[in-house]
Each structure stands twice: as structure tokens, then as C-alpha cells.
C-alpha positions, 0 to 999 in steps of 0.5 A, spaced: 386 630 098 380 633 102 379 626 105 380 626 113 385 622 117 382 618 123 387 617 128 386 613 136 387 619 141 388 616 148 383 611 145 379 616 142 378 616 134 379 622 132 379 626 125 384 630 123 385 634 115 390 630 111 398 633 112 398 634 104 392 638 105 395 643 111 401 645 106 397 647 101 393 652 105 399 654 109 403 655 102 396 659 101 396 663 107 403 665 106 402 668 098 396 672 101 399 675 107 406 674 106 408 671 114 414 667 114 411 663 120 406 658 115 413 657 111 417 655 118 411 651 120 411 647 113 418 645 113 418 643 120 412 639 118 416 637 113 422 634 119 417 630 123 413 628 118 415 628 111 416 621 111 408 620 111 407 626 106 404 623 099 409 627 094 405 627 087 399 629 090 402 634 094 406 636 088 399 636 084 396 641 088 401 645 089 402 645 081 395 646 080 394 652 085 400 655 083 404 655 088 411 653 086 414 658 089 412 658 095 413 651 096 421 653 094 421 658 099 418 654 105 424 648 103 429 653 104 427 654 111 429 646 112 435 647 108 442 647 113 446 654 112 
């Protein structure tokens, strides 16, 4: 998953880190320090680009990481009132 995503950038290749890869850490920082903000940031991650999100292997780490509830959590905040 650590594969890094080259995109052209004003005619510049640019690496990026995989999006699958940035949730897993933001769900990680939210287990460690507990700040709401990595939730909001992946459920907006979530909204603009969640059509690009590869499930399984995302649900993959999240499953082996142990971070179920935390992705639970981080749905919720994308979810309406």
C-alpha cells in the first residue's frame, strides 16, 4: 500500500502517498492523540474522493491495524444528521 502515486502537476510529475495509505495514518493519529480533526479530514477525504479509494485494501489495513472503530467514527462525521 506504500506505493507512491505520481501525478502531473502544472506539467511537473509529482509523488504523492497512496490516499489508502493517508487514512490508515490519520485513523492512527486519531487512536494515539484523540483529535476529532484526522476524523473530519478522512470523511472529507472521503467526499471528494472516495470514488478512488481502493476498498479492500483499505479495509485490509484497517482490519489488520486494528482500527475499526476508528474508521466507524471517521464514517460518522460524513454521515448527514
Amino acid at each position: 500500500m506504500i506505493a507512491r502515486v505520481i501525478r502531473q502537476v502544472e506539467a511537473e510529475a509529482v509523488a504523492f502517498a497512496p490516499i489508502e495509505y493517508v487514512i490508515v495514518q490519520k485513523l492512527r493519529h486519531h487512536r494515539l492523540g484523540g483529535s476529532d480533526r484526522h476524523l473530519r479530514d478522512v470523511a472529507r477525504m472521503l467526499d471528494v474522493s472516495g470514488s478512488v479509494v481502493d476498498r479492500p485494501a483499505l479495509d485490509q489495513w484497517i482490519t489488520r491495524l486494528g482500527l475499526g472503530a476508528e474508521w466507524d467514527k471517521a464514517r460518522a462525521w460524513g454521515e448527514p444528521d
